[in-house]
N, C-alpha and C positions, 0 to 999 in steps of 0.2 A: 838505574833501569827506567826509572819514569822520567829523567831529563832525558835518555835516548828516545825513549817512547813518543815523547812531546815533539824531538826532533824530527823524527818519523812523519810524525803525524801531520807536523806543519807543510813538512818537503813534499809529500801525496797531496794534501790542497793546493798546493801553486802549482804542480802539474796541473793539474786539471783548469788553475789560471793560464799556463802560457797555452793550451789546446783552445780557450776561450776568445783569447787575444790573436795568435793564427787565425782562428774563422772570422774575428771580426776584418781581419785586413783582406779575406780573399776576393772578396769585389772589387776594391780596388788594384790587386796584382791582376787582375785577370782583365780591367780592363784597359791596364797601360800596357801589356804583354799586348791586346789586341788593339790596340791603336797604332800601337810600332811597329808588329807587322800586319799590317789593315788588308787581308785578304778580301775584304766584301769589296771594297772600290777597285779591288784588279778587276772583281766577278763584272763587275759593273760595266767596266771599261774593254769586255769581250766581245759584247754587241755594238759598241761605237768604233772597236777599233779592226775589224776585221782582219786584216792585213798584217797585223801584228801579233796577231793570235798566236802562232810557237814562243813568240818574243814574252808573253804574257802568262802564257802556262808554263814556260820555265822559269817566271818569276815567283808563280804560286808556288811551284814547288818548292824552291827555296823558303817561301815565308811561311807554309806548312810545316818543313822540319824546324824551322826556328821555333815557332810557338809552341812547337811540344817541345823542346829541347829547353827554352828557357822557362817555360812550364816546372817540368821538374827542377833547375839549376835555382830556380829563383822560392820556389817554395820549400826546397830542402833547407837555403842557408836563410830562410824568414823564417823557421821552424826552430833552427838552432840557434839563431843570435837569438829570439825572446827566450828559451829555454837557459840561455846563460844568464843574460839580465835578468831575468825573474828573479833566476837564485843565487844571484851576485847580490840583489837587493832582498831576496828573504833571508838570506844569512846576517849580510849586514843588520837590519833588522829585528832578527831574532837576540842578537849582539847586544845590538842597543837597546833592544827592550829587557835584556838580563840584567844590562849596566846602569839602568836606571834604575830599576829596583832596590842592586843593591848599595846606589851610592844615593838615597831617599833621603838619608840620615844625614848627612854630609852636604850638599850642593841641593839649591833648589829646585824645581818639576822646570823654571824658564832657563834656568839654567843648564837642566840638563837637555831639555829639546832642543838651545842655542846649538848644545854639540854632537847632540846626535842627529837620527834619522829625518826632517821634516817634511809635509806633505809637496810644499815648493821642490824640493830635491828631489825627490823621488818622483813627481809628474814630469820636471825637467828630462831626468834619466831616462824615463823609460819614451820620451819623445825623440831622444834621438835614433833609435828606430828607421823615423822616416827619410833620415840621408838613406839609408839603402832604400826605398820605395821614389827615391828621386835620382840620387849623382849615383846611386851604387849600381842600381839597377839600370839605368840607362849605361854602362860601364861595361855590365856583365851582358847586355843585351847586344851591344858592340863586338864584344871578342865572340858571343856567339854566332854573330850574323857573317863575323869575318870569316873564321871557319866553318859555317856550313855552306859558304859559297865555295870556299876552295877545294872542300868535300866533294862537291856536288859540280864542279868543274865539267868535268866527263861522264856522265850521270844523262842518260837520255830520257823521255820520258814515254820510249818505246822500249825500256829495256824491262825485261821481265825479272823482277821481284821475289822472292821467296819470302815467309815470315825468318828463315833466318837469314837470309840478303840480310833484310831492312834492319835487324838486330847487330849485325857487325857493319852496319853503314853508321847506326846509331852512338854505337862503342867506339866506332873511330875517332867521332864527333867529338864523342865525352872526352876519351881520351884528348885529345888536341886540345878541348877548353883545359884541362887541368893543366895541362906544361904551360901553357901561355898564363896564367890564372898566376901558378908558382912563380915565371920565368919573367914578365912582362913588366920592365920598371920604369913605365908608364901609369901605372894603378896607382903609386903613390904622388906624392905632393913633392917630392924632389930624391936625386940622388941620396942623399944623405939617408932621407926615411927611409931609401928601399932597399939599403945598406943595412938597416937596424932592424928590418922588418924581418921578421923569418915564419910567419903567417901568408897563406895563400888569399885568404879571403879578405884581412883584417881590411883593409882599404877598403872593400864595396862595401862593408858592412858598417864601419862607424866612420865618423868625420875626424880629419887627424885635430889634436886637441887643441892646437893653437888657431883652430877655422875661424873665422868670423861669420861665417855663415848660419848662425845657429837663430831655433826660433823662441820666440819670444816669452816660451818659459825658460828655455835655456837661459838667455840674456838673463833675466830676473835672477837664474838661480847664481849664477856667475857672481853675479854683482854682489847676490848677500849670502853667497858663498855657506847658503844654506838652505834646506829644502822648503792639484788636486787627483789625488793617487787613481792610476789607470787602472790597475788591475786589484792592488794588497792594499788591507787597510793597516790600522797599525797597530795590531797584535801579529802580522806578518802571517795573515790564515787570506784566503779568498776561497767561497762558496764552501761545499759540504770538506767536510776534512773526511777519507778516507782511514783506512787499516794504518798504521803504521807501517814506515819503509822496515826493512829486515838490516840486520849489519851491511855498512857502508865499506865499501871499496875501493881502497887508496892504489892506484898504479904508481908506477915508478918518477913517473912524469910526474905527476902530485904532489909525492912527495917532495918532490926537488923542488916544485911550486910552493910547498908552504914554506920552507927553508927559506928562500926566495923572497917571499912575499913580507914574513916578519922581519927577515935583515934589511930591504932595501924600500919596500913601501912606507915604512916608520916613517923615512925621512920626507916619504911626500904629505905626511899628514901633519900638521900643527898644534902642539897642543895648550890646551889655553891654559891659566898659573892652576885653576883650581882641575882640571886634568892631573896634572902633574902632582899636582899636591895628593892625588885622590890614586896615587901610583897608575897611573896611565889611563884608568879608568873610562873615559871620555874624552876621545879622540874628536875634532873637528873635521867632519867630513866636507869635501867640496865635491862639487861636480864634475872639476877636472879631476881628481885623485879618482873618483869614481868609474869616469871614461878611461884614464890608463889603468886603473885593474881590471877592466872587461877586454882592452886592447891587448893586455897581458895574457887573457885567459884565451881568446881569439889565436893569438900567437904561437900555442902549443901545440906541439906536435900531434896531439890526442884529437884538440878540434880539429886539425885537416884530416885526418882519417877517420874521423866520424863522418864529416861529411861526403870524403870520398866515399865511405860502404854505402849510406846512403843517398846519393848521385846514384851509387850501383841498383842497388835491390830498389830504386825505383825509376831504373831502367828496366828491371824486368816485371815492376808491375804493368808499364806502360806497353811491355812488348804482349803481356797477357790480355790486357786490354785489344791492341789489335789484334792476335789472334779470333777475338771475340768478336770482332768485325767482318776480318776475313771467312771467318770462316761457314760452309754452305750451311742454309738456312734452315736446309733436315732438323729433326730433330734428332735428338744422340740418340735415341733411341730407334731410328731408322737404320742405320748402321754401326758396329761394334770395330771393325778394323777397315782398311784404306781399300782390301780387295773387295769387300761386299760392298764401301760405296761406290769403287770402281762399277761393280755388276748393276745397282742402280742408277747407273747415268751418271754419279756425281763427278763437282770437277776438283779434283783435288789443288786447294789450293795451295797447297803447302808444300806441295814438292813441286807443283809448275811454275806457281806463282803469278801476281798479275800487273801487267804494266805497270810503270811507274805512276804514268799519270794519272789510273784507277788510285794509287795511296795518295795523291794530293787530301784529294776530299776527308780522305779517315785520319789523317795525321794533321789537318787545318781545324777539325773538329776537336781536339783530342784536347786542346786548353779547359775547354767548359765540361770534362771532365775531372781533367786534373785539378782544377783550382776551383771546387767545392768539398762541401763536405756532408755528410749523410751518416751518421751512425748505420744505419739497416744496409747499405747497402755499398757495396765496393768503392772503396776511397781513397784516396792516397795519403790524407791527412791522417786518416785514422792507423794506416798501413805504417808511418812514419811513427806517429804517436806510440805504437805496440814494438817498436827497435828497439833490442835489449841494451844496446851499444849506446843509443843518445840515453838510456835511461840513466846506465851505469855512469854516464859522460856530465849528466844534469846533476845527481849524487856528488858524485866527485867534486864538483863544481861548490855544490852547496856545503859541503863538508868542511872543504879548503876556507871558505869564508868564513866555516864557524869556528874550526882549528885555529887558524892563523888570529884570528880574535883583532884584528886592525878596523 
């Protein structure tokens, strides 16, 4: 009861690390999202270019739906790959921190950090990260940009709009990134990988493990093939520890993952004479063994439909949002149903809807909404953070890491 408790209790603090680590990158996602599609230099290029002006406002509106569209696509799967890595690395962690304890007696304190957790490892790990804020994201920015042009083909910017047009213009969108996302064996590093891959995302999101492109903590950790920590320190707690989690929730998929994980990761981990001697005790972790069990985790069926629900439900925070845009500036208290605002003059937007070219402006805006965060006040980080799904998804995650004991 008090080792589940403990469990508990560490797995609530590093939640609350990877919601810390999401905020710190949202500056930066918000401002390669607006540099790649740079609406201010079309605004610009309105007044010098006269003549080209339809030519131009149909290019806004194209780079309006992108920026909200990869808006949500790109803060959903930042949201979830740290929620993995975090608790890829607090499990492992908590591992090695049991496993030192109890082989104190046996093998020495340098011995035992040679084969466990070290701070080089764990800043390595949790840097690779930035391949998606670089190759991944520029990846997902691309299939995005393909499909809302093909979308958006015959799309006038005299056509009149409804909030539910622009919701099933939105959903098509989505839809089409996902088959191309599953279907596209371009995203990997060669046939072979995209053969082996049965993950939608796993390619935007990590570097495949034989890159040479990795950065200079990585290099380091490669090299001494052993691990200054970004988020966990090393009792595997970051900032206030919380309630304890309640019982953990193995799906089917999981289970097959720890099965999985103890028969065929063994072989990727090495273990040194006094390991062995010490019954398995202290496993040598590397960087690489670490990148394919998150590749692994990435790979499951569980992680694509998490991210698919949430792609969903924050498509319909974002359709909430416009709403709030669109809609007349009364106060809701000026009228109660659609015929008394009819009798006040108002103009119902939501059944007539308004030009297209009027949503440029609300859907160009709609980044520097979505890619902050505000406790007090309507958010989409915080809206992601509250999904029972990635909760139950980050658990699971973390469990499998403490089960399978690799």
């Amino acid at each position: 009861m008090i080792e589940q408790s403990r469990k508990g209790s560490n797995f609530s603090a590093n939640q609350e690390s990877c919601l810390h680590t999401v905020v710190s990158f949202l500056p930066n996602l918000q401002t390669i999202i607006a540099r790649t599609f740079d609406s201010q230099q079309l605004r610009t290029s309105l007044d010098e270019n006269p003549h080209r002006k339809l030519e131009i406002w149909k290019e806004l509106m194209i780079l309006s739906v992108c920026r909200s569209v990869t808006s949500l696509y790109s803060l959903v799967l930042l949201y979830m790959l740290v929620r993995v890595q975090v608790n890829v690395l607090a499990g492992q962690m908590y591992n090695s921190k049991a496993q030192s304890s109890q082989s104190t007696s046996q093998m020495s304190r340098s011995s035992a950090v040679r084969n466990g957790m070290t701070d080089q490892l764990r800043k390595a790990y949790l840097s690779e990260m930035r391949h998606f804020l670089t190759d991944g994201l520029k990846k997902l920015m691309a299939i995005i940009e393909r499909v809302v042009r093909q979308q958006l083909k015959n799309v006038s910017l005299k056509d009149k709009m409804t909030l539910s047009d622009m919701e099933s213009l939105l959903t098509s969108i989505k839809n089409e990134v996902d088959v191309v996302l599953e279907g596209d064996s371009s995203l990997t590093e060669d046939s072979l990988n995209a053969a082996e891959s049965s993950g939608k995302f796993t390619n935007i999101l990590l570097p495949n493990c034989s890159s040479s492109n990795h950065s200079p903590a990585t290099k380091a950790a490669l090299e001494a093939e052993s691990g200054s920590d970004l988020s966990i320190d090393n009792s595997g707690n970051v900032g206030h520890v919380f309630s304890p989690s309640p019982k953990f929730s193995i799906s089917s998929t999981f289970s097959a993952y720890l099965a999985f994980r103890k028969e065929s990761l063994l072989r990727l981990v090495p273990l040194s004479s006094s390991s062995r001697a010490d019954n398995g005790c202290h496993k040598r972790l590397s960087l690489t063994t670490l990148l394919l069990q998150t590749r692994d985790v990435l790979d499951l069926p569980d992680f694509s439909s998490a991210v698919l629900e949430l792609t969903e439900t924050s498509l319909h925070f974002l359709s909430s949002l416009l709403a709030d845009r669109i809609a007349p500036q009364q106060s809701s208290q000026d009228y109660q149903t659609e015929e008394e605002l009819e009798r006040k003059g108002g103009e119902n937007y939501f059944n007539t809807g308004i030009a297209m070219a009027k949503w440029v402006p609300i859907l160009d805006a709609q980044i520097y909404t979505l890619c902050k965060f505000d406790r007090h006040s309507k958010c989409l980080l915080s809206h992601l953070h509250a999904n029972k799904t990635a909760k139950l998804f980050s658990e699971n995650v973390y469990e499998a890491f403490l089960s399978a004991n690799v």
